[in-house]
LOTISE-471742 format. One record per atom (N, C-alpha, C, CB): residue number from 1; residue in three letters; atom name; x, y, z. Coordinates in Angstrom, 2 decimals. Glycine has a CB too. Layout:
N
num NUM	residuo Ala	atomo CA	east X	north Y	up Z
...
This chain:
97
num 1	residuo Unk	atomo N	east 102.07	north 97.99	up 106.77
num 1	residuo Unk	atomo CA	east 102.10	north 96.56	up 106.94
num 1	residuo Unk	atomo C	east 100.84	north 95.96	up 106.37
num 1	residuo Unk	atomo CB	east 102.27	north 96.18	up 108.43
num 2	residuo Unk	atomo N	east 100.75	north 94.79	up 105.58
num 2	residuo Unk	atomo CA	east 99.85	north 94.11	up 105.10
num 2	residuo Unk	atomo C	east 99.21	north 93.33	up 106.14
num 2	residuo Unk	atomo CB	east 100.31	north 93.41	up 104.10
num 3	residuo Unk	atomo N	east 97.94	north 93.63	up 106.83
num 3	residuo Unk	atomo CA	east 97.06	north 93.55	up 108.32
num 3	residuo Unk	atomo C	east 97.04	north 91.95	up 107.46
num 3	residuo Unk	atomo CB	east 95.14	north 94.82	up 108.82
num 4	residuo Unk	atomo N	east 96.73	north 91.66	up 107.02
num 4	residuo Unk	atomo CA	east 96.43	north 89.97	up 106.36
num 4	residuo Unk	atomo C	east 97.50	north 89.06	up 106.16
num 4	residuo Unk	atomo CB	east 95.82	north 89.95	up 104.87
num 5	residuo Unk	atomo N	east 98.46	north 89.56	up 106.32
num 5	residuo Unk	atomo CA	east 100.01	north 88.55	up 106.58
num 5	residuo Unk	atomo C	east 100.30	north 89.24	up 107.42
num 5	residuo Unk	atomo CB	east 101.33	north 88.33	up 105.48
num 6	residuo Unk	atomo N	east 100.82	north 90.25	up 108.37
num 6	residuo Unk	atomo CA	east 101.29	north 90.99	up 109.09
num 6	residuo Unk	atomo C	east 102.70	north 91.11	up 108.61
num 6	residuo Unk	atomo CB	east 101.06	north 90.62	up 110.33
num 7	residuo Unk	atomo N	east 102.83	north 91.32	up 106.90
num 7	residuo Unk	atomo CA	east 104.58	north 91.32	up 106.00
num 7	residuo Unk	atomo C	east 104.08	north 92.59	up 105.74
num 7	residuo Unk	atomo CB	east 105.19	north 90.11	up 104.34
num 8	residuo Unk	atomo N	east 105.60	north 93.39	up 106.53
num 8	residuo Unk	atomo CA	east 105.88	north 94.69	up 106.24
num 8	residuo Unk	atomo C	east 105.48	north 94.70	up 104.47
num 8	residuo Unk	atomo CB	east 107.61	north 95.06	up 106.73
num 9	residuo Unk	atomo N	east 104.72	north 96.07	up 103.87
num 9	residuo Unk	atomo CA	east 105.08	north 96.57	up 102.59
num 9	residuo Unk	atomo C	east 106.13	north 97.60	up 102.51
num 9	residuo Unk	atomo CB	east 103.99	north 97.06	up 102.00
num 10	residuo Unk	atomo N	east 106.98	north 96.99	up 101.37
num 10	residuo Unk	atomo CA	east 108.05	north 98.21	up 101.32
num 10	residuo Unk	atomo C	east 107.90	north 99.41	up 100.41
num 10	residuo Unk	atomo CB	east 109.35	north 97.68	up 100.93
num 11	residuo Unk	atomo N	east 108.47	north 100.11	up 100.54
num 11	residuo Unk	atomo CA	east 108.73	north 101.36	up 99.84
num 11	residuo Unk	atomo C	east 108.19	north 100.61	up 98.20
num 11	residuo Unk	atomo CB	east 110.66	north 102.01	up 100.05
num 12	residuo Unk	atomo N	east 108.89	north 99.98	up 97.92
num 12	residuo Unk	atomo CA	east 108.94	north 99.38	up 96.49
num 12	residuo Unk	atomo C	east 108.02	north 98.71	up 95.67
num 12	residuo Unk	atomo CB	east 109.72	north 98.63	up 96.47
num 13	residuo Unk	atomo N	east 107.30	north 98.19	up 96.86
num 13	residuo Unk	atomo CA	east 105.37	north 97.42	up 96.58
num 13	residuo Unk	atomo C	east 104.68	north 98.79	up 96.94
num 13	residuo Unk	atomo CB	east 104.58	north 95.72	up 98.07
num 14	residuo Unk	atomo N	east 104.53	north 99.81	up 97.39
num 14	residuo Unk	atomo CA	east 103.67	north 100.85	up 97.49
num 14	residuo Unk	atomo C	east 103.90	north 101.55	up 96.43
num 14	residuo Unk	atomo CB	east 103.74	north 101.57	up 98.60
num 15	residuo Unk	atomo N	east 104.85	north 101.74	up 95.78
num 15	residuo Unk	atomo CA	east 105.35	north 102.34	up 94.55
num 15	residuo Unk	atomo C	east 104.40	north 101.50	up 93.17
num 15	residuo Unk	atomo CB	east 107.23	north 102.05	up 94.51
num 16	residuo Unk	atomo N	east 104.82	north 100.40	up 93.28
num 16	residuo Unk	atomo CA	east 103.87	north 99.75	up 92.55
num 16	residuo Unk	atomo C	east 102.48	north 99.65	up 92.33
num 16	residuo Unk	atomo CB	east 104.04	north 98.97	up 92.72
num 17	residuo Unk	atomo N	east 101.98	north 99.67	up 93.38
num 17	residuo Unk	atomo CA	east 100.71	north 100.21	up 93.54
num 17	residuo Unk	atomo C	east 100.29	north 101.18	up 92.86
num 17	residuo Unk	atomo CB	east 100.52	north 100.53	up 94.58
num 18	residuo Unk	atomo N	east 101.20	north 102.25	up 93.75
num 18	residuo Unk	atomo CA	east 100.65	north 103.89	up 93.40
num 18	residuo Unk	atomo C	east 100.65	north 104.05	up 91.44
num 18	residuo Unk	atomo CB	east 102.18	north 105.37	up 94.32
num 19	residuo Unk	atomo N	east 101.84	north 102.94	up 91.13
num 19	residuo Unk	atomo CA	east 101.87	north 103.82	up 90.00
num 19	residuo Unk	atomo C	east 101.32	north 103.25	up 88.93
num 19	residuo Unk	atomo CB	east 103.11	north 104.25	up 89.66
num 20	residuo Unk	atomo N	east 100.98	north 101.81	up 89.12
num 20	residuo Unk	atomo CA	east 100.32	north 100.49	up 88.21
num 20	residuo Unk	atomo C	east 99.29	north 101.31	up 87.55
num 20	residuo Unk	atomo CB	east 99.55	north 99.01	up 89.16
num 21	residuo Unk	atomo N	east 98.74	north 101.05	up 86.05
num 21	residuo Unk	atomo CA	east 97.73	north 101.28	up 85.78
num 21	residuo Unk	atomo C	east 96.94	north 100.17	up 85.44
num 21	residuo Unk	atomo CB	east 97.81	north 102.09	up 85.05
num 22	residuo Unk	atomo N	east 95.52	north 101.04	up 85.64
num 22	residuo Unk	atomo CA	east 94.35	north 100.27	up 85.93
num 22	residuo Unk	atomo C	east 94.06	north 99.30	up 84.74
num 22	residuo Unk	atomo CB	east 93.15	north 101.20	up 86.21
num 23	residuo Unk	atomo N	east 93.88	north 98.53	up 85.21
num 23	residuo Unk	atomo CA	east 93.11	north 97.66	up 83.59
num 23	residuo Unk	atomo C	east 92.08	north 97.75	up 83.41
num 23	residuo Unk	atomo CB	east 93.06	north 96.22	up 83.32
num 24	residuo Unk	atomo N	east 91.52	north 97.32	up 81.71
num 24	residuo Unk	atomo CA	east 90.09	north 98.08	up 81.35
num 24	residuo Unk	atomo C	east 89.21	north 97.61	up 82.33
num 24	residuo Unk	atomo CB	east 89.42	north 97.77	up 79.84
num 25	residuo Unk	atomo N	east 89.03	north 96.26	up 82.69
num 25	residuo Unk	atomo CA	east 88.51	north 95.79	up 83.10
num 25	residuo Unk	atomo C	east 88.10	north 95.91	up 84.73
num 25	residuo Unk	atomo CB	east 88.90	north 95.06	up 82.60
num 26	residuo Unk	atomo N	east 89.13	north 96.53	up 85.29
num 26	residuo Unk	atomo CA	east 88.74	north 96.97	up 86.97
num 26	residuo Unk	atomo C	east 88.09	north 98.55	up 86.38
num 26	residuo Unk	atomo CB	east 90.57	north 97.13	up 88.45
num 27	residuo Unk	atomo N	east 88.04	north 99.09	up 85.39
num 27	residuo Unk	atomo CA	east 87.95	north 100.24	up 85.24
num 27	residuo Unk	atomo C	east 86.13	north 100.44	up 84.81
num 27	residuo Unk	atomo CB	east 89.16	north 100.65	up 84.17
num 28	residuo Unk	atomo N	east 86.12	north 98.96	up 84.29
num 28	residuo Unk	atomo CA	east 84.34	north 98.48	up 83.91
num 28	residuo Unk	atomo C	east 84.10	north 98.42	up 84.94
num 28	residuo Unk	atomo CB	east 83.76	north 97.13	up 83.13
num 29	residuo Unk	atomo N	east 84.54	north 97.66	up 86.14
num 29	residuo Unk	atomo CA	east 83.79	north 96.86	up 87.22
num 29	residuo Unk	atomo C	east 83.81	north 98.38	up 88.19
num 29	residuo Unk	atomo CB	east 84.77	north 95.14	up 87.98
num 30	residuo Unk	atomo N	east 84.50	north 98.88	up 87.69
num 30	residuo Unk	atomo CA	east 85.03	north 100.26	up 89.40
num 30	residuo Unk	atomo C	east 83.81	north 101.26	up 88.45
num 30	residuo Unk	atomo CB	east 87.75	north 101.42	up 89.58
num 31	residuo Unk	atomo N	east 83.58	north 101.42	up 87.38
num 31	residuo Unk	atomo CA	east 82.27	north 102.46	up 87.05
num 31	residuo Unk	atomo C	east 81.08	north 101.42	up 86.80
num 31	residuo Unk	atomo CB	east 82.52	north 103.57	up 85.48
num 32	residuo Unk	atomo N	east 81.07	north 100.14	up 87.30
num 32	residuo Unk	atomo CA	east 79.49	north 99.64	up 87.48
num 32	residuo Unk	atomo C	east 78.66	north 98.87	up 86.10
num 32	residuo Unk	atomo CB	east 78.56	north 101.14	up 87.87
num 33	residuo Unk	atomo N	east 80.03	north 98.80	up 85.08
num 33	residuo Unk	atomo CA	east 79.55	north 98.44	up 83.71
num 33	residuo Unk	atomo C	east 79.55	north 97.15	up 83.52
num 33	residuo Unk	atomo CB	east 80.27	north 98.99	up 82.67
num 34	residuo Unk	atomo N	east 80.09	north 96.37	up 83.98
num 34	residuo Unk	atomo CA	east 80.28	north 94.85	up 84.57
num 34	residuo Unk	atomo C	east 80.20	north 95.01	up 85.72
num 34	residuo Unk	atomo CB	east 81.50	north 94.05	up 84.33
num 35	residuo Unk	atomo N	east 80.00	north 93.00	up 86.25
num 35	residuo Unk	atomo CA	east 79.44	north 92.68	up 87.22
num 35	residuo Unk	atomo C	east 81.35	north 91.76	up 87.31
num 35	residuo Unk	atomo CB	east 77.60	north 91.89	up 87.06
num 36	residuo Unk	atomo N	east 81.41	north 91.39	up 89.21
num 36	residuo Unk	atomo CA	east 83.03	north 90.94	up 89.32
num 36	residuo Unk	atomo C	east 82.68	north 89.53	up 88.51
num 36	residuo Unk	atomo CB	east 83.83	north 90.70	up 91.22
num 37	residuo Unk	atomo N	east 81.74	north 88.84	up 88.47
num 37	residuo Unk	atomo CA	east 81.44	north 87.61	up 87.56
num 37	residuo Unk	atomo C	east 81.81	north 87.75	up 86.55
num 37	residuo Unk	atomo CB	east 80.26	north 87.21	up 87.35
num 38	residuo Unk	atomo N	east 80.70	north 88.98	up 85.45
num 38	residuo Unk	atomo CA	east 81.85	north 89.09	up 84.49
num 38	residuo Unk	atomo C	east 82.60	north 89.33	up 84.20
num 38	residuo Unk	atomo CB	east 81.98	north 89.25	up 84.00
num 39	residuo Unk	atomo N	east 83.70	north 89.73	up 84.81
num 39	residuo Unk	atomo CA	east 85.00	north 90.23	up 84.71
num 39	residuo Unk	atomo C	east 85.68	north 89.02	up 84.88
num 39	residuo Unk	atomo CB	east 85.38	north 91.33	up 85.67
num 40	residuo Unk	atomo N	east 86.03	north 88.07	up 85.68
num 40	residuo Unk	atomo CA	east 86.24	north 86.42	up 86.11
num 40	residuo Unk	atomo C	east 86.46	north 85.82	up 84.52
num 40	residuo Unk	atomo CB	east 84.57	north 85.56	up 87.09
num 41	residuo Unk	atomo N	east 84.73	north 85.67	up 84.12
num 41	residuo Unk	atomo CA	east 84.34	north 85.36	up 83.17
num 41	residuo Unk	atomo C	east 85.25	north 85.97	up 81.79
num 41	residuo Unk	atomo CB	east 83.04	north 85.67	up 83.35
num 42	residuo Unk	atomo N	east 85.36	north 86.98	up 81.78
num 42	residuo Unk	atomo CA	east 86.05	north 87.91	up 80.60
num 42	residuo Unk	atomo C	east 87.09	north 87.26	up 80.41
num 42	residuo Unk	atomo CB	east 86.42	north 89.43	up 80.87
num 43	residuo Unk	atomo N	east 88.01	north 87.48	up 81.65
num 43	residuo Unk	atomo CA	east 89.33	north 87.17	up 81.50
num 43	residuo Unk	atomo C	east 90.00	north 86.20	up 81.46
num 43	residuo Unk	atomo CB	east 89.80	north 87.54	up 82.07
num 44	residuo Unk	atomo N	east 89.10	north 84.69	up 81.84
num 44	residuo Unk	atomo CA	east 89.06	north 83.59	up 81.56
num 44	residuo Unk	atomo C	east 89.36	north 83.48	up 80.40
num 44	residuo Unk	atomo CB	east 88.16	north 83.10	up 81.83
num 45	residuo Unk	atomo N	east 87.89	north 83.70	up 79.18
num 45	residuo Unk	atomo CA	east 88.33	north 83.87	up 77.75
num 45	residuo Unk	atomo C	east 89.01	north 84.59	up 77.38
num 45	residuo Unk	atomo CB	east 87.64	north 84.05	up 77.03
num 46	residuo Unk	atomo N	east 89.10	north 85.63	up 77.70
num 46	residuo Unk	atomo CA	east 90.79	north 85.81	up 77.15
num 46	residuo Unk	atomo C	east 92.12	north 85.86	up 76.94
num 46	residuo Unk	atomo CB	east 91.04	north 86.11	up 77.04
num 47	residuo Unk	atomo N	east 92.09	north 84.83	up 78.23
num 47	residuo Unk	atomo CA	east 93.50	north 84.24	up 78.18
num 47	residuo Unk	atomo C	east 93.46	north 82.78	up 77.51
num 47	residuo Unk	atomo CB	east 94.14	north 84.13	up 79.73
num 48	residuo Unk	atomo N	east 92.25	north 82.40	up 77.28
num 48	residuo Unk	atomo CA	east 92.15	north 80.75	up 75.98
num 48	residuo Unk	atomo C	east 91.59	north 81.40	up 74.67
num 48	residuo Unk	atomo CB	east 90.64	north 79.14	up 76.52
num 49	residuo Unk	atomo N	east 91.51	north 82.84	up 74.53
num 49	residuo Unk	atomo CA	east 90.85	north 83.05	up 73.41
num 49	residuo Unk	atomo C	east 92.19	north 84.58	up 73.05
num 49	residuo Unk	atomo CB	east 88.79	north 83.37	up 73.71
num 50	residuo Unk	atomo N	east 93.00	north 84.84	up 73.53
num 50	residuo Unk	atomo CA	east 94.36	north 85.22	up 73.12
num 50	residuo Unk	atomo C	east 93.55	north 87.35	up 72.80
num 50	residuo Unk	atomo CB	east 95.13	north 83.85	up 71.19
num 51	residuo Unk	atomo N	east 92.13	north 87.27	up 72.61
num 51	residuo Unk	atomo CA	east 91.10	north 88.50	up 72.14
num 51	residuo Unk	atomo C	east 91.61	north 89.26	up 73.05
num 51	residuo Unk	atomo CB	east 89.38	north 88.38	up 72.20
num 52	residuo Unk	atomo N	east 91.62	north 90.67	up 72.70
num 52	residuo Unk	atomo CA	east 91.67	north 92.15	up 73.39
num 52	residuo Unk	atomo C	east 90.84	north 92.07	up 74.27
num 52	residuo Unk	atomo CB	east 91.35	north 93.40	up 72.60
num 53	residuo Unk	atomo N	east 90.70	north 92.25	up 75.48
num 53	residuo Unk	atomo CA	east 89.67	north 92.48	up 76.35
num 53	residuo Unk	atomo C	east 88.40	north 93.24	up 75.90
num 53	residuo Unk	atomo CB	east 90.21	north 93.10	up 77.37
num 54	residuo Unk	atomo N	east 88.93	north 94.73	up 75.73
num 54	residuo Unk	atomo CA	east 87.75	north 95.49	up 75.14
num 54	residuo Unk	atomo C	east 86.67	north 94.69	up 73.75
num 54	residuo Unk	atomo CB	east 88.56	north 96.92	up 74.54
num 55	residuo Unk	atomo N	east 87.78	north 94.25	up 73.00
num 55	residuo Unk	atomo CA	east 87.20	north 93.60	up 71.68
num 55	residuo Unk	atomo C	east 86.33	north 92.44	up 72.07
num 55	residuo Unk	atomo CB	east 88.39	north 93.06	up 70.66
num 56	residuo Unk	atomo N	east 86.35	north 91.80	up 73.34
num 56	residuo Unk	atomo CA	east 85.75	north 90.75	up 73.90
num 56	residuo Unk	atomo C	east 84.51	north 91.08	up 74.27
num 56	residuo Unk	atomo CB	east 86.41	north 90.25	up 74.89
num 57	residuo Unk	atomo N	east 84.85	north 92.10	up 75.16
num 57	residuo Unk	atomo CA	east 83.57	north 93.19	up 75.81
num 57	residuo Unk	atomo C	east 82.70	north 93.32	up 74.64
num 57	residuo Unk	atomo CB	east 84.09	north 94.94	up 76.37
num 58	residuo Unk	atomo N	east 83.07	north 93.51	up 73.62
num 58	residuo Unk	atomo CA	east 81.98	north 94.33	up 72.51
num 58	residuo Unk	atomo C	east 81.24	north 92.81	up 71.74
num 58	residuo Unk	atomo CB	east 83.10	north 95.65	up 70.98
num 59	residuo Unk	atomo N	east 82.12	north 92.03	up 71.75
num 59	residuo Unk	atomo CA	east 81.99	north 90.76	up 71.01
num 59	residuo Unk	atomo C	east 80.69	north 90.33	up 71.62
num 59	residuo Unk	atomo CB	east 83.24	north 89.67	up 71.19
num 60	residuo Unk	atomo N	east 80.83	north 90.36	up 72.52
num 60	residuo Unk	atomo CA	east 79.94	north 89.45	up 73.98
num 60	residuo Unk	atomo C	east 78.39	north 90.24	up 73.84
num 60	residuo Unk	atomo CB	east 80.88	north 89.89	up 76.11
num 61	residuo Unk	atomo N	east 78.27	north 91.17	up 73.64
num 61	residuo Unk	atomo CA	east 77.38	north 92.42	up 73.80
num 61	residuo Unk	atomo C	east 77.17	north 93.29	up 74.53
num 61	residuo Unk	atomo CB	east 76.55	north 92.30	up 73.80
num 62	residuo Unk	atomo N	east 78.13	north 93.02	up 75.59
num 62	residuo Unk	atomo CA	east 78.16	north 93.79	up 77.47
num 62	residuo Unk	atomo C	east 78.23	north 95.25	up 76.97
num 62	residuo Unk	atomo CB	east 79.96	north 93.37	up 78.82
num 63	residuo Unk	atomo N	east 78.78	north 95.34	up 76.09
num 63	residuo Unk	atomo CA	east 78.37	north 96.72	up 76.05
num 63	residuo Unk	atomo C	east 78.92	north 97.37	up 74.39
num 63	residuo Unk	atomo CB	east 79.16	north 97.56	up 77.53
num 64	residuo Unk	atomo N	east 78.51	north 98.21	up 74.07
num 64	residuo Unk	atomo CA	east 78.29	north 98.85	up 71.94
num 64	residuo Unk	atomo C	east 80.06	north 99.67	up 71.91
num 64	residuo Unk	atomo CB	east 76.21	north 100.98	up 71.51
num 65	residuo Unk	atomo N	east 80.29	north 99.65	up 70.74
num 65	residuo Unk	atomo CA	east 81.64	north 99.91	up 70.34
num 65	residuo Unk	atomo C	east 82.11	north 101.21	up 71.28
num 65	residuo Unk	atomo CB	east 81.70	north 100.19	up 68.66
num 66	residuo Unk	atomo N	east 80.77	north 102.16	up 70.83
num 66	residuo Unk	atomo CA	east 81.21	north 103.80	up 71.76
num 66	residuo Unk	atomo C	east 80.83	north 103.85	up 73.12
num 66	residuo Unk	atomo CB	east 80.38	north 105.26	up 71.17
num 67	residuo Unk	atomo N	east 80.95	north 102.64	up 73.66
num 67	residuo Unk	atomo CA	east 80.70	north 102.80	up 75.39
num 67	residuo Unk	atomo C	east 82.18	north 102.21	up 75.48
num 67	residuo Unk	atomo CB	east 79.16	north 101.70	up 76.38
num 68	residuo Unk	atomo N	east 82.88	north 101.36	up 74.92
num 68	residuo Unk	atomo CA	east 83.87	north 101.07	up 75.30
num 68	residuo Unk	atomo C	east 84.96	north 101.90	up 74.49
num 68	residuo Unk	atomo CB	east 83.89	north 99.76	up 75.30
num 69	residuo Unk	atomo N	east 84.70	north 102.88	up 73.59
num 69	residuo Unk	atomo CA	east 85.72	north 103.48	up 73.70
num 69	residuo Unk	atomo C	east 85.58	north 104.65	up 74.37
num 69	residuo Unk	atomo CB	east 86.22	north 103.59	up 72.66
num 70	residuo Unk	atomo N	east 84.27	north 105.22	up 75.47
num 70	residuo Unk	atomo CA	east 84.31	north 106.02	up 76.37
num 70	residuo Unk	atomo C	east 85.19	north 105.71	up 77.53
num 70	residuo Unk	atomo CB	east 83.16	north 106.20	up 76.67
num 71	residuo Unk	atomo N	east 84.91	north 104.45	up 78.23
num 71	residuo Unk	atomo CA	east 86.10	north 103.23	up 79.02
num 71	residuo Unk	atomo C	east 87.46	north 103.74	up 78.99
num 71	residuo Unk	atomo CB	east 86.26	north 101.61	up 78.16
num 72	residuo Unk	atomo N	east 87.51	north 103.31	up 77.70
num 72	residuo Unk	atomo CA	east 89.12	north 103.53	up 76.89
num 72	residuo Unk	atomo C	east 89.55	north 104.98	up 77.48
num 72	residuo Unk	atomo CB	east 89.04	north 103.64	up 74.81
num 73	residuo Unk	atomo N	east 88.44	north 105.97	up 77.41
num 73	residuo Unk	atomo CA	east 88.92	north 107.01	up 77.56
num 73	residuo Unk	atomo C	east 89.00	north 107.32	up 78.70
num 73	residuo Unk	atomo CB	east 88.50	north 107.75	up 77.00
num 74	residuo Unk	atomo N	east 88.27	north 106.54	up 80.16
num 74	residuo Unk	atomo CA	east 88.39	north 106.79	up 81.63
num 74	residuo Unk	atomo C	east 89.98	north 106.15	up 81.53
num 74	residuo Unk	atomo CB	east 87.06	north 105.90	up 82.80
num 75	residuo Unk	atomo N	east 90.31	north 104.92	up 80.72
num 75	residuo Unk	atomo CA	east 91.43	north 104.17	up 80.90
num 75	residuo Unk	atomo C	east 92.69	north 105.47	up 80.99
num 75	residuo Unk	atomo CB	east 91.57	north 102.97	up 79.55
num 76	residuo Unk	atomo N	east 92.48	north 105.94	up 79.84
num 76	residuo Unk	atomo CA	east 93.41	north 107.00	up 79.39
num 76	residuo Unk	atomo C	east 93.96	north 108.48	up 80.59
num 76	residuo Unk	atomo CB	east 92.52	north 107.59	up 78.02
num 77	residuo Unk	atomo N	east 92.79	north 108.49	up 80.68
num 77	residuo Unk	atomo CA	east 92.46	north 109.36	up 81.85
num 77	residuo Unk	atomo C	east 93.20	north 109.18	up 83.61
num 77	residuo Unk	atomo CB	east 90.85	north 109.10	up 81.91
num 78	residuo Unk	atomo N	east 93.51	north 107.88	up 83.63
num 78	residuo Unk	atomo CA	east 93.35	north 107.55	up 84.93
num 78	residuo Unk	atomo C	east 94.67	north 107.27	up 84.66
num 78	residuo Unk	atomo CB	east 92.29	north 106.56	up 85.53
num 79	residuo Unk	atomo N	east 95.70	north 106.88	up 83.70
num 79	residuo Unk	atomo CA	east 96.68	north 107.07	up 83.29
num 79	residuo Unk	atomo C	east 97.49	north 107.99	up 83.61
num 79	residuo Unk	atomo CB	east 96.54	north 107.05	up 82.44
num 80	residuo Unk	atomo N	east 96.98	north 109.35	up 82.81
num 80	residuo Unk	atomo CA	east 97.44	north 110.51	up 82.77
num 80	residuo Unk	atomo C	east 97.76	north 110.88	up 84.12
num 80	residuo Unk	atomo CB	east 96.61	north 111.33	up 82.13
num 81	residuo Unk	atomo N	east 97.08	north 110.40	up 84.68
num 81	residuo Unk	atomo CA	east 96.45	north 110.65	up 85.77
num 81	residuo Unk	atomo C	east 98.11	north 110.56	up 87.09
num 81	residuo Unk	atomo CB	east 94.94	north 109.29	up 85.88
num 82	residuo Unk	atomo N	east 98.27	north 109.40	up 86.53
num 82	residuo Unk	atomo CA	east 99.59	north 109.07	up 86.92
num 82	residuo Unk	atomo C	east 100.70	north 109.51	up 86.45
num 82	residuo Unk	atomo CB	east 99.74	north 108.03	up 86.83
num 83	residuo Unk	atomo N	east 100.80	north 109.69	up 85.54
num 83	residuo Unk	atomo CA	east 102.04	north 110.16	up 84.59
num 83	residuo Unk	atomo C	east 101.84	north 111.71	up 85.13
num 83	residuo Unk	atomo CB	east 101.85	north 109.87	up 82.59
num 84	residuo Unk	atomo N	east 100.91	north 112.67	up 84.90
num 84	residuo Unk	atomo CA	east 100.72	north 114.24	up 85.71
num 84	residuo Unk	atomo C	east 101.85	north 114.18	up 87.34
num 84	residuo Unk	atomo CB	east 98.48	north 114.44	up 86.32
num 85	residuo Unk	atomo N	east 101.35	north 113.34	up 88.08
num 85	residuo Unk	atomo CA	east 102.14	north 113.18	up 89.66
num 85	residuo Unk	atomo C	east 103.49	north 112.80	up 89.49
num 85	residuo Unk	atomo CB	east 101.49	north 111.98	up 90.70
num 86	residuo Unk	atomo N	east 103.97	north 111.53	up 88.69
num 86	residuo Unk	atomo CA	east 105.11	north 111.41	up 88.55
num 86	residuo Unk	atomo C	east 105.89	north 112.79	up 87.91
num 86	residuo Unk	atomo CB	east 105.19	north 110.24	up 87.85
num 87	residuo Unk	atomo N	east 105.27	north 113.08	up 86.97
num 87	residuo Unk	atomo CA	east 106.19	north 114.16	up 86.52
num 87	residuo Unk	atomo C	east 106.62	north 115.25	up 87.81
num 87	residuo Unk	atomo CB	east 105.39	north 114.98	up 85.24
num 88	residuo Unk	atomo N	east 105.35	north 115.52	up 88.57
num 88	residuo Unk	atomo CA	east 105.08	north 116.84	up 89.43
num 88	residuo Unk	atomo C	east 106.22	north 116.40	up 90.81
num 88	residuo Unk	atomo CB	east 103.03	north 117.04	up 89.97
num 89	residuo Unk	atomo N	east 106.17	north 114.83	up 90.78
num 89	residuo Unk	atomo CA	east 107.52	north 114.19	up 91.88
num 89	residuo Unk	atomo C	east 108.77	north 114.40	up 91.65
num 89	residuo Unk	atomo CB	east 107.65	north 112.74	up 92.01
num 90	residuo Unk	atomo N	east 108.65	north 114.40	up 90.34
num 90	residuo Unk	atomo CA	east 110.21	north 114.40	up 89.76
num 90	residuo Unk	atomo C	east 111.15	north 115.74	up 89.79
num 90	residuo Unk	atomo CB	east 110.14	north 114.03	up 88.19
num 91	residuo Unk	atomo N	east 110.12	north 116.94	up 88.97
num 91	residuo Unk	atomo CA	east 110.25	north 118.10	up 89.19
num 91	residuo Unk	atomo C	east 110.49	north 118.51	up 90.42
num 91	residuo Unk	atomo CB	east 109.42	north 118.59	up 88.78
num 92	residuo Unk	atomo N	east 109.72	north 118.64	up 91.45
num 92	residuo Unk	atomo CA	east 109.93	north 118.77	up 92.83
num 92	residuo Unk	atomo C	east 111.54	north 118.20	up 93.30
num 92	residuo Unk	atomo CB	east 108.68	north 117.90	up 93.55
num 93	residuo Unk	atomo N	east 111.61	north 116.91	up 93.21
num 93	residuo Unk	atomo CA	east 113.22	north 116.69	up 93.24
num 93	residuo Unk	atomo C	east 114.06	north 117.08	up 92.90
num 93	residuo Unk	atomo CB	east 113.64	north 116.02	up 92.97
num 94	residuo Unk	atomo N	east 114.05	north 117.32	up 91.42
num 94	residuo Unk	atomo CA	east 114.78	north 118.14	up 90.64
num 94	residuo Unk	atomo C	east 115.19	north 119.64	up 91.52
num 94	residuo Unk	atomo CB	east 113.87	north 118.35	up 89.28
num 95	residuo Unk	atomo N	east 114.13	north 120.45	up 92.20
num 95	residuo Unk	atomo CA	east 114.65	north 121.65	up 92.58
num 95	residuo Unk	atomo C	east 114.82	north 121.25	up 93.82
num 95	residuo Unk	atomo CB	east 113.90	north 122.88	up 92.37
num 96	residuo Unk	atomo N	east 114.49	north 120.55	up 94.74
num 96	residuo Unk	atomo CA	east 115.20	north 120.00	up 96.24
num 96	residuo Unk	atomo C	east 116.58	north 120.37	up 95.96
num 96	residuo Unk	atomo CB	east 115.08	north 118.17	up 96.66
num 97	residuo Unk	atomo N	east 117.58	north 120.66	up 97.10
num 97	residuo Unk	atomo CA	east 119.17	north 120.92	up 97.02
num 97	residuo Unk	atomo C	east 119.36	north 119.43	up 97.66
num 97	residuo Unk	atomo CB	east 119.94	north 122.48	up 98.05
């Protein structure tokens, strides 16, 4: 149950959760590379400035081409990350009778 509305979550919003991937940008702020300001800030401009997030990031100076494609690569990572469990759920079902 969501303690802040007291509205049951269903099966179907926890799913979502679990399986959403992260955006670059919670992925800057969750390893400490941005501040939640700039992240606010980021995504502001880039929804009036139409720019890649990352490409924004580098534009701005927050941080040099090969720190954000290290990012890219936690991005990737944390991905997999998901896609590894789903598969390992599926399989598991698969041999359930």
């Amino acid at each position: 149950m969501d303690e802040s509305t007291n509205i049951p979550i269903t099966d179907e919003d926890k799913w979502e959760v679990l399986t959403r991937p992260e955006k670059l940008g919670e992925i800057l702020l969750k390893h400490g590379k941005i501040t939640l300001g700039q992240l606010e800030d980021l995504v502001k401009e880039q929804e009036s400035s139409g720019m890649p997030f990352g490409e924004l990031v580098v534009a701005k100076g927050i941080m040099s081409r090969q720190d954000l494609f290290t990012a890219l690569d936690w991005q990737h990572k944390s991905d997999q990350v998901i896609i590894d469990s789903l598969t390992e759920l599926i399989n598991k079902q698969k041999k359930e009778p």
